[in-house]
N, CA and C atoms as an extended XYZ file, in Angstrom:
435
Properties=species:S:1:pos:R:3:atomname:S:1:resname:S:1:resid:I:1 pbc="F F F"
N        -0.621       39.147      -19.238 N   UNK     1
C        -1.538       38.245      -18.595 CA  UNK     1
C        -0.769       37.129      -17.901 C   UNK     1
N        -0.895       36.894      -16.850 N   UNK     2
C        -0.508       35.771      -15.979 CA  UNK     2
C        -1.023       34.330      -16.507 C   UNK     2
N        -0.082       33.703      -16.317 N   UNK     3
C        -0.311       32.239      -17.197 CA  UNK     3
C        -0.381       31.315      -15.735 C   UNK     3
N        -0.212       31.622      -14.418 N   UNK     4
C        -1.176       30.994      -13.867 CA  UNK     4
C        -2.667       31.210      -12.925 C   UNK     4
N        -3.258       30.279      -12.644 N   UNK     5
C        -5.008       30.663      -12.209 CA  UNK     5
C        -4.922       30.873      -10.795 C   UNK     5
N        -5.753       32.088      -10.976 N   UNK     6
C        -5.865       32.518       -9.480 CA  UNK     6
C        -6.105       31.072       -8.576 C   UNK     6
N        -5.511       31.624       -7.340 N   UNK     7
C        -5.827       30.571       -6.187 CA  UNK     7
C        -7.322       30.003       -6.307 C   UNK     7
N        -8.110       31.401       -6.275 N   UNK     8
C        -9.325       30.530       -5.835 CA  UNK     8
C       -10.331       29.913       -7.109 C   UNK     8
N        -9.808       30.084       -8.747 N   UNK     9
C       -10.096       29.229       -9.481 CA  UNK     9
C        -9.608       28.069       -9.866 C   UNK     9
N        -8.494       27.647       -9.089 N   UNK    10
C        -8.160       26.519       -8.909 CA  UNK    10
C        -8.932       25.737       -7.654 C   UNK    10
N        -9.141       26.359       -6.964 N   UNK    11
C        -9.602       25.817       -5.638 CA  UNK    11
C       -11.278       25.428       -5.990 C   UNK    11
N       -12.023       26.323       -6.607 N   UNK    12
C       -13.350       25.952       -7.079 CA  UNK    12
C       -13.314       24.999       -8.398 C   UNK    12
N       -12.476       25.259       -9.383 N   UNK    13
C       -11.929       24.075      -10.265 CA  UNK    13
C       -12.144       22.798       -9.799 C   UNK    13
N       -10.788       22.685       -9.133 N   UNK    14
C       -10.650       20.861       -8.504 CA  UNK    14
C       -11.616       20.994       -7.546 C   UNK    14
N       -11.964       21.729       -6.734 N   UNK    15
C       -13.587       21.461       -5.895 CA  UNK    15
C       -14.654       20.509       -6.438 C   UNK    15
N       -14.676       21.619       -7.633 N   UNK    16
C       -15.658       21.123       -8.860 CA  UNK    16
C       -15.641       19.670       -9.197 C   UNK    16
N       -14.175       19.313       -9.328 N   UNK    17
C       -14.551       17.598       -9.607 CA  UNK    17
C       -14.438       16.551       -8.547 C   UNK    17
N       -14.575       16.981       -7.778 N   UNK    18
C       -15.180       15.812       -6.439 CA  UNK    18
C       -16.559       15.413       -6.643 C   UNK    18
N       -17.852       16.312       -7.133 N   UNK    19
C       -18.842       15.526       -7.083 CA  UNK    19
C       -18.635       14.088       -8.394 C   UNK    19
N       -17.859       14.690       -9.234 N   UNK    20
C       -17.586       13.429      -10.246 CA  UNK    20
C       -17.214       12.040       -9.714 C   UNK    20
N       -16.226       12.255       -9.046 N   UNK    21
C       -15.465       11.440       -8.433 CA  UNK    21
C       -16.544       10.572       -7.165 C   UNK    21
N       -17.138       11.480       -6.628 N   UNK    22
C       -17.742       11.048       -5.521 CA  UNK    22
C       -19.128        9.959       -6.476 C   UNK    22
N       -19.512       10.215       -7.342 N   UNK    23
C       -20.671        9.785       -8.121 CA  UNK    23
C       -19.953        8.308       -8.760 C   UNK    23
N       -18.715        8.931       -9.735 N   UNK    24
C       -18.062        7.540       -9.978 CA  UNK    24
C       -17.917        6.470       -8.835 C   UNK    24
N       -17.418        7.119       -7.592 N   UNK    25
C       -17.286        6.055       -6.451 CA  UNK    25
C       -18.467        5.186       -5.947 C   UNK    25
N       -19.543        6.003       -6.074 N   UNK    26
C       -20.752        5.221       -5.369 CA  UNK    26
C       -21.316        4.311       -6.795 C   UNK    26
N       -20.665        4.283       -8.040 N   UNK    27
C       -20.768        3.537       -9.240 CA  UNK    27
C       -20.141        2.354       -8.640 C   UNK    27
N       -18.760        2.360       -8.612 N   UNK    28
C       -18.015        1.164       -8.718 CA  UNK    28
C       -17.804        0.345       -6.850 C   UNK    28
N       -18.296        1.282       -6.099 N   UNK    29
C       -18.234        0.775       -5.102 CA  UNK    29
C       -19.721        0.546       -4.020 C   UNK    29
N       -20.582        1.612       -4.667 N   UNK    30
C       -21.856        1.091       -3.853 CA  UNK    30
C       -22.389        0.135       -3.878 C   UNK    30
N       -23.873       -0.480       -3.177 N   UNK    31
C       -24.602       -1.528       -3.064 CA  UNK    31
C       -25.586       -1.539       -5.144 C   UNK    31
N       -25.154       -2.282       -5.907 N   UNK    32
C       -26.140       -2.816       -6.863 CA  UNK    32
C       -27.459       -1.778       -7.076 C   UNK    32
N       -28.248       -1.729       -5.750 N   UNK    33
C       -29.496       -0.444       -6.097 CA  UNK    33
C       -29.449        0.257       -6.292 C   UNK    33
N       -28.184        0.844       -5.607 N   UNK    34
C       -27.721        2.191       -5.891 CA  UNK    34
C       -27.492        2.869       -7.010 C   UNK    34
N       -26.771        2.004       -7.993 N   UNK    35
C       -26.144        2.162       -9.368 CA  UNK    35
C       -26.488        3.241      -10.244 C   UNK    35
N       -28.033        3.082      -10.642 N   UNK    36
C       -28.677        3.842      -11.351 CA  UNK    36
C       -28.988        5.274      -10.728 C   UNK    36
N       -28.928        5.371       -9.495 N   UNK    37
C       -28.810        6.396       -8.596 CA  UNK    37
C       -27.462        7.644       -8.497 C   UNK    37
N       -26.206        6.349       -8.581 N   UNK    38
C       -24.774        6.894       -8.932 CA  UNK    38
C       -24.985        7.694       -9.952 C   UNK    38
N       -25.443        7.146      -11.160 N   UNK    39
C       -24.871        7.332      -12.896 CA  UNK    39
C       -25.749        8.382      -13.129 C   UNK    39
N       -27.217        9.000      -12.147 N   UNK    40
C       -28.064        9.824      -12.786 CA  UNK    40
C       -27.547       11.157      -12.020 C   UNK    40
N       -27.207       11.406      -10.749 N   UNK    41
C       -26.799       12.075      -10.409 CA  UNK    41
C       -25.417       13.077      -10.925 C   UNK    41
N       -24.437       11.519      -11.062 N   UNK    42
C       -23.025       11.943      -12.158 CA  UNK    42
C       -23.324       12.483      -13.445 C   UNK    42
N       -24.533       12.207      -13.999 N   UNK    43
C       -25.223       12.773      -15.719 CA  UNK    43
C       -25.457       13.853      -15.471 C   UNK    43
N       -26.156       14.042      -14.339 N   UNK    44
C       -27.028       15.577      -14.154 CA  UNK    44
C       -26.111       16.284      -13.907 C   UNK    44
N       -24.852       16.209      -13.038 N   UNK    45
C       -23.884       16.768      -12.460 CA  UNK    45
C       -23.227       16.902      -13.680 C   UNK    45
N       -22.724       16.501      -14.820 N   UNK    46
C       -21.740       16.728      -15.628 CA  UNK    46
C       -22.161       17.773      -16.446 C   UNK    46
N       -23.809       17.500      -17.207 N   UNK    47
C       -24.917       17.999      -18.104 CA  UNK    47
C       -24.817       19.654      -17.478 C   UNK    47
N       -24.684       19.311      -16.489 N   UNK    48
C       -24.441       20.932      -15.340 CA  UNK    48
C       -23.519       21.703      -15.387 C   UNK    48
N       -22.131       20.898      -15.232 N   UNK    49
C       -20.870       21.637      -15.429 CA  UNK    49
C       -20.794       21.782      -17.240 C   UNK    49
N       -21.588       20.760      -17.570 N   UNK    50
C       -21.094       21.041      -18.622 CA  UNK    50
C       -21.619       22.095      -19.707 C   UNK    50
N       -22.981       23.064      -19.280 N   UNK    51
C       -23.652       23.774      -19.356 CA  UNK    51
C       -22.723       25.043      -18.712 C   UNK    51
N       -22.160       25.291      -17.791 N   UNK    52
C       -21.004       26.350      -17.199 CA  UNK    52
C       -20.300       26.307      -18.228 C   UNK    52
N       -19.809       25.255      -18.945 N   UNK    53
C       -18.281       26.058      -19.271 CA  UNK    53
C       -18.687       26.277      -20.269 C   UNK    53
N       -19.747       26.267      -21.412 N   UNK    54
C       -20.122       26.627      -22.668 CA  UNK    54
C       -20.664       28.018      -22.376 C   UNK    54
N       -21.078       27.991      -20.816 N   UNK    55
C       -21.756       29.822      -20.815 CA  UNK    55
C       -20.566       30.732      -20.861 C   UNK    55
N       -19.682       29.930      -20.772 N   UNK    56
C       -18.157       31.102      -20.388 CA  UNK    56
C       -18.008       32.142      -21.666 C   UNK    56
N       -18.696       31.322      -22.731 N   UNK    57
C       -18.719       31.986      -23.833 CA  UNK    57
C       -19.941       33.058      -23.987 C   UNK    57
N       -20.688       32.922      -23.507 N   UNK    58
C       -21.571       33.788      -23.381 CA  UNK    58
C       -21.149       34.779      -22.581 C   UNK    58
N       -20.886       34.586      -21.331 N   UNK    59
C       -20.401       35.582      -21.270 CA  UNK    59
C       -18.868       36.686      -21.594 C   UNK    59
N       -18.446       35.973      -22.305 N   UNK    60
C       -17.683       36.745      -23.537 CA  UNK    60
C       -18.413       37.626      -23.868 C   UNK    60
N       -18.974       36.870      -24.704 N   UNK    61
C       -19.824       37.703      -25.833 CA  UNK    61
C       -20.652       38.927      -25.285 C   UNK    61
N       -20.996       39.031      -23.787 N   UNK    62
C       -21.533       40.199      -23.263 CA  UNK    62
C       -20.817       41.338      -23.171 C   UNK    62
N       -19.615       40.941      -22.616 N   UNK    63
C       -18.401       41.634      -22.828 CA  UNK    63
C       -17.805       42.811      -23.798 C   UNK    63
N       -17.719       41.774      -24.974 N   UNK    64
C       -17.250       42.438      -26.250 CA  UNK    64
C       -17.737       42.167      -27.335 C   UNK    64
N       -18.663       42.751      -27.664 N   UNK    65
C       -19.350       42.722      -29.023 CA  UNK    65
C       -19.036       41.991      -30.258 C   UNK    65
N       -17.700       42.122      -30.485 N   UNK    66
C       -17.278       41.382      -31.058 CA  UNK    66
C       -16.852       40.279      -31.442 C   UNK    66
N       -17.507       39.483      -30.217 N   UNK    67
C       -17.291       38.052      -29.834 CA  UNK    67
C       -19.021       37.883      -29.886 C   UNK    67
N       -19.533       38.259      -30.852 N   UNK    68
C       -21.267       37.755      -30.710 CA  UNK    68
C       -21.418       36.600      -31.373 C   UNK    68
N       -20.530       35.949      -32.143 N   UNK    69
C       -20.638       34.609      -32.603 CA  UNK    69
C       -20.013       33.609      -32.051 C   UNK    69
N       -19.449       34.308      -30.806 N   UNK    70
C       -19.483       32.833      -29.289 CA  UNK    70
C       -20.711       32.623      -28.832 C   UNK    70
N       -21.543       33.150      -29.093 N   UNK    71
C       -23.252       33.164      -28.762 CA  UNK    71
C       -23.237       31.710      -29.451 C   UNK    71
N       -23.248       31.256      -30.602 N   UNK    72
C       -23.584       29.912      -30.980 CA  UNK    72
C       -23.307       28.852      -30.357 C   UNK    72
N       -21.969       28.766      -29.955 N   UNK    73
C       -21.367       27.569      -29.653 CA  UNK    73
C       -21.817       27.522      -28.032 C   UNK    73
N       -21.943       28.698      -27.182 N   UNK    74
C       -22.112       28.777      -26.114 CA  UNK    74
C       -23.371       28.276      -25.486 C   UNK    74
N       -24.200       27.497      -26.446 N   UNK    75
C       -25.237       27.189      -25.772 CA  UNK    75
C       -25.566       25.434      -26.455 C   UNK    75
N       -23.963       24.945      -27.246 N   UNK    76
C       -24.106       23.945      -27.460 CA  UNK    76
C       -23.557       22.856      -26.312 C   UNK    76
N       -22.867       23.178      -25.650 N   UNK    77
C       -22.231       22.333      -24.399 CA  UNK    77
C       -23.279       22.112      -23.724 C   UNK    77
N       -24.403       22.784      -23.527 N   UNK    78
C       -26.039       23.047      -22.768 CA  UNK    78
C       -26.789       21.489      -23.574 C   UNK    78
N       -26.284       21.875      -24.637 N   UNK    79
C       -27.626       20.973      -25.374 CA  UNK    79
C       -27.312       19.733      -25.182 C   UNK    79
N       -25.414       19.533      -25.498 N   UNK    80
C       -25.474       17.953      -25.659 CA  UNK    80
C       -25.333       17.218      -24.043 C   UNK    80
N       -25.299       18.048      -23.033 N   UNK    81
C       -25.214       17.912      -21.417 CA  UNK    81
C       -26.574       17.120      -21.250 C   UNK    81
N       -27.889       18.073      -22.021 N   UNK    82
C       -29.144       17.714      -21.716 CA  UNK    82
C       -29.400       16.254      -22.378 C   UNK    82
N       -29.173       16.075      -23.634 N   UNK    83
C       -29.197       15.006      -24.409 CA  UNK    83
C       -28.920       13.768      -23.533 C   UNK    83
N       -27.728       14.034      -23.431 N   UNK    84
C       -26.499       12.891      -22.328 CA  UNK    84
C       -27.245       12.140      -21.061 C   UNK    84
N       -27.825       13.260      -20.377 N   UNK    85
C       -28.076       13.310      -19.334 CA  UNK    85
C       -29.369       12.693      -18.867 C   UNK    85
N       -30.542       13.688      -20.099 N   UNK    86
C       -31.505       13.428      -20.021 CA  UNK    86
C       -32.600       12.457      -20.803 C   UNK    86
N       -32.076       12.372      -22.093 N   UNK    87
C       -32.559       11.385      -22.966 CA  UNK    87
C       -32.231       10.582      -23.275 C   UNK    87
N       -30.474        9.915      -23.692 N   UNK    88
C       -30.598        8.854      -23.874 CA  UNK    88
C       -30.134        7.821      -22.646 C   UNK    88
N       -29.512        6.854      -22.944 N   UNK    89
C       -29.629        5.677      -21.616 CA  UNK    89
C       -28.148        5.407      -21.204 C   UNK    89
N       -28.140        5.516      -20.133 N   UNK    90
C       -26.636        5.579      -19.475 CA  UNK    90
C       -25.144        5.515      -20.235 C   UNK    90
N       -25.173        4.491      -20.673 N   UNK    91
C       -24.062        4.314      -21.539 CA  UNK    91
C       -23.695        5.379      -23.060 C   UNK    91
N       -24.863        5.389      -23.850 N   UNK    92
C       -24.768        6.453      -25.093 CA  UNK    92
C       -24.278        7.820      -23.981 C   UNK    92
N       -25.071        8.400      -23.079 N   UNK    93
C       -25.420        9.479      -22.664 CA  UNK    93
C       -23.926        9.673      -22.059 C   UNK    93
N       -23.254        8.722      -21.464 N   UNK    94
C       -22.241        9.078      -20.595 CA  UNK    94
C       -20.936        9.515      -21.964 C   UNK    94
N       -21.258        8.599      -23.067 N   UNK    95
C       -20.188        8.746      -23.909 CA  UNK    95
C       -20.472       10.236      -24.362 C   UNK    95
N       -21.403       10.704      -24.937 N   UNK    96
C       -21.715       12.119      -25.312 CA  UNK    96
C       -21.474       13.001      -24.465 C   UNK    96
N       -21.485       12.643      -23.110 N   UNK    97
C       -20.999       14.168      -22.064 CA  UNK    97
C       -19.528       13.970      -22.180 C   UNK    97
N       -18.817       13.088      -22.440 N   UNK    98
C       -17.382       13.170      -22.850 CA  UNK    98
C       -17.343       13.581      -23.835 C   UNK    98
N       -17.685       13.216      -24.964 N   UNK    99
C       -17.530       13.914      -26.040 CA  UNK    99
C       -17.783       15.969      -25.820 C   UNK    99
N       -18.787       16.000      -25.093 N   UNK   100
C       -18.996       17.016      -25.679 CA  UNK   100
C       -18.028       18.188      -24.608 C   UNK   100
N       -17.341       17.259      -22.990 N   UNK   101
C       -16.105       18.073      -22.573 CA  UNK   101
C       -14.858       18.147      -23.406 C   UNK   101
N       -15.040       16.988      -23.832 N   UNK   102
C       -13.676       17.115      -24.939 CA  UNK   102
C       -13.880       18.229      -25.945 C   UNK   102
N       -14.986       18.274      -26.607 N   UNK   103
C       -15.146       19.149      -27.712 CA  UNK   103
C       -15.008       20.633      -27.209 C   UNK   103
N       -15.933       20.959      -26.104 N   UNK   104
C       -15.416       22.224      -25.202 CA  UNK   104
C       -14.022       22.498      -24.895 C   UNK   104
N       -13.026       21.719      -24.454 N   UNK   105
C       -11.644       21.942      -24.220 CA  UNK   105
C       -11.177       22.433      -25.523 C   UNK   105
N       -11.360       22.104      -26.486 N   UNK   106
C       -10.731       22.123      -28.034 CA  UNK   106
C       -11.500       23.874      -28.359 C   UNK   106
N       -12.606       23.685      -28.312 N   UNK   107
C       -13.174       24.821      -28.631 CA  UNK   107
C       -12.434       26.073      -27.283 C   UNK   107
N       -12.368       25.918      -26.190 N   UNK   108
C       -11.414       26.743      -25.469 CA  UNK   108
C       -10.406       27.047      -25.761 C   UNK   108
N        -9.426       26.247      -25.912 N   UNK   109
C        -8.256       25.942      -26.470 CA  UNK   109
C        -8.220       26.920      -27.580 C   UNK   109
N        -8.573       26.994      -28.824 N   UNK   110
C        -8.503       27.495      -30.021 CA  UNK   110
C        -8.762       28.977      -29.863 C   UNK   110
N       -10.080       29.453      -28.525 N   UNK   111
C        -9.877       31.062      -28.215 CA  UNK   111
C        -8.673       31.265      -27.575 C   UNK   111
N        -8.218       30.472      -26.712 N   UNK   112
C        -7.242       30.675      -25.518 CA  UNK   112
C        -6.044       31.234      -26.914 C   UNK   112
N        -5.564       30.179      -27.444 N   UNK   113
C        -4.713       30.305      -28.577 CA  UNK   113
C        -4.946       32.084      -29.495 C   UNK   113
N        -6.154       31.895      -30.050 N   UNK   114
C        -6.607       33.409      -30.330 CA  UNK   114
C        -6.412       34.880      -29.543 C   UNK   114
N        -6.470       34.375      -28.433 N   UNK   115
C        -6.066       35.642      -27.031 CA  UNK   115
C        -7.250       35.771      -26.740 C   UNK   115
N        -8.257       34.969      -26.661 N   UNK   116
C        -9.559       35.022      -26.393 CA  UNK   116
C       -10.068       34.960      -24.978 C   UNK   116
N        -9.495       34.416      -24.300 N   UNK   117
C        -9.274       33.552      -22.995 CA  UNK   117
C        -7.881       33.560      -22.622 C   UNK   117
N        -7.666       34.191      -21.192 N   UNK   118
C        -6.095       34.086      -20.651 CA  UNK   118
C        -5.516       32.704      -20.393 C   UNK   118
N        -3.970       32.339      -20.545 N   UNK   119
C        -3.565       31.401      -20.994 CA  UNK   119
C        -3.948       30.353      -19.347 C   UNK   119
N        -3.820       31.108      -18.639 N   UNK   120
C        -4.080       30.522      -16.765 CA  UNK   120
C        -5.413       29.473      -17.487 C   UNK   120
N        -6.494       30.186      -17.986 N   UNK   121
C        -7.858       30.057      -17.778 CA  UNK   121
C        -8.143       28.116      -18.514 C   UNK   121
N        -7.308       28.424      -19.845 N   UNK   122
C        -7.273       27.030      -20.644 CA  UNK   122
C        -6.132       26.104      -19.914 C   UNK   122
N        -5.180       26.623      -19.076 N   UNK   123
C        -4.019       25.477      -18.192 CA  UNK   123
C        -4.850       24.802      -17.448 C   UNK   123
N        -5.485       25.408      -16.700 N   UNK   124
C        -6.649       24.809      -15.856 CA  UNK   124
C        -7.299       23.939      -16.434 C   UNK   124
N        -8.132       24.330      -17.090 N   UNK   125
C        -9.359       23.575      -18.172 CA  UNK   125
C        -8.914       22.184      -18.416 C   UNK   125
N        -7.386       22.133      -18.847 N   UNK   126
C        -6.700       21.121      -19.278 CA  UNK   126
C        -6.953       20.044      -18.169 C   UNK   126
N        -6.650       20.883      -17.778 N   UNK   127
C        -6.391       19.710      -15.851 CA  UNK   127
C        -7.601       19.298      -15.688 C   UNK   127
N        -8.732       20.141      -15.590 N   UNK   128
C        -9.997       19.739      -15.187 CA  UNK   128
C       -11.242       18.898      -16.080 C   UNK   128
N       -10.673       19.242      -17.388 N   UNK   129
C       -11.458       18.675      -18.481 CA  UNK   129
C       -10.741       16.743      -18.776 C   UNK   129
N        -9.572       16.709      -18.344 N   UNK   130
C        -8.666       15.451      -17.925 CA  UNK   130
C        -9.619       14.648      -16.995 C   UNK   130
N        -9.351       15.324      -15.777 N   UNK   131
C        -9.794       14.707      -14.561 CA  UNK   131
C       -11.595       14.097      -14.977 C   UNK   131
N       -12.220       15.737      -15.649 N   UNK   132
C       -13.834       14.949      -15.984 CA  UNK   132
C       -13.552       14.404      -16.334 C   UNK   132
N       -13.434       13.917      -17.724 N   UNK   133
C       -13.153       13.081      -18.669 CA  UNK   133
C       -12.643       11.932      -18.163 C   UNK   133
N       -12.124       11.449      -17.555 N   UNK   134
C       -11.716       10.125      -16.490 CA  UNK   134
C       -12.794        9.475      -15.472 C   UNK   134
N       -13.135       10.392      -15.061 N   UNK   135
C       -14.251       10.096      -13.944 CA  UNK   135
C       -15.233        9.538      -15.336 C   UNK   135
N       -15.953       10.264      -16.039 N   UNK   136
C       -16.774        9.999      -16.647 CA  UNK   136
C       -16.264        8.566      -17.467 C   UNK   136
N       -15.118        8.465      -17.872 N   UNK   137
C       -14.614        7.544      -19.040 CA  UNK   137
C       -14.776        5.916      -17.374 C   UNK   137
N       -14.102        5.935      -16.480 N   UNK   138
C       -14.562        5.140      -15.562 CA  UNK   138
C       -16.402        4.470      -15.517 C   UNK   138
N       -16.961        5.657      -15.217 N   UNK   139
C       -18.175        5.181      -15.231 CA  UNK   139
C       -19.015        4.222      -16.133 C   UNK   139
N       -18.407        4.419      -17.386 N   UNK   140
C       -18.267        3.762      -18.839 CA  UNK   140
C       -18.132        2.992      -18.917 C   UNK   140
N       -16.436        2.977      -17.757 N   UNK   141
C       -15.982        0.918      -17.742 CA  UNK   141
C       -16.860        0.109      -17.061 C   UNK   141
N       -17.326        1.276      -15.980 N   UNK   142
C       -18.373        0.315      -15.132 CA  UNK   142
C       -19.535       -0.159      -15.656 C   UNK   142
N       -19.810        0.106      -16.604 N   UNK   143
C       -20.957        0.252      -17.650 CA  UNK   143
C       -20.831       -0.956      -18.065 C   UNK   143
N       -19.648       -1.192      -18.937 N   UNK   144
C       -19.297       -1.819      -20.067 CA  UNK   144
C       -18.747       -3.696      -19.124 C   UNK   144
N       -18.875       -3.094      -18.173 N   UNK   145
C       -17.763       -4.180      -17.566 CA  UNK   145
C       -18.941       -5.259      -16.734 C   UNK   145
């Protein structure tokens, strides 16, 4: 297995985190009205990606039978995205969609390690679960600040 990611999952990867970035920006740099506009869009957007990478496990598990108890976890990145996103109030919500990319990287990580996932697939992740995790941890300061 090749330990690095195809071109074009790198290219849809870091694609992928521009809307973060672009959401954090209109946080710390738009007009005041905007704000709440920034942070719901960046929630929904994360709650989103962050619903993808927990399906990755699902679709494992379609795969190979023997991976039917990635079925559990694969629909917890879904739940705490929605939580984050949708129920509680900016600040709790933003900390829980970090939490719960962080917890996804770890939980990747540990198949990747298993031979579960090719090693390319979690190098990436690293990079990209970083980069969320920043954007989002920013939005936080803007929060907090």
């Amino acid at each position: 297995m090749s330990s690095s990611p195809p071109k074009g999952a790198q290219l849809l990867g870091f694609g992928g985190v521009i809307p973060f970035y672009a959401g954090t920006a209109a946080l710390w740099l738009g007009a005041p009205e905007a704000q709440d506009a920034a942070l719901a869009v960046t929630a929904i957007y994360a709650a989103t990606i962050l619903s993808f990478v927990g399906a990755v496990h699902w679709g494992r598990a379609l795969t190979d039978p023997a991976a039917e108890a990635a079925l559990g976890w694969s629909v917890v990145p879904a739940l705490l995205g929605w939580l984050g996103a949708a129920w509680l109030e900016p600040l709790p919500g933003l900390i829980l969609l970090i939490v719960g990319f962080w917890a996804a990287y770890v939980v990747d990580a540990r198949a990747a390690r298993d031979g579960r996932f090719p090693l390319w697939y979690i190098r990436l992740r690293k990079h990209l679960s970083a980069l969320v995790i920043g954007a989002l941890g920013l939005c936080v300061i803007a929060l907090w600040g």
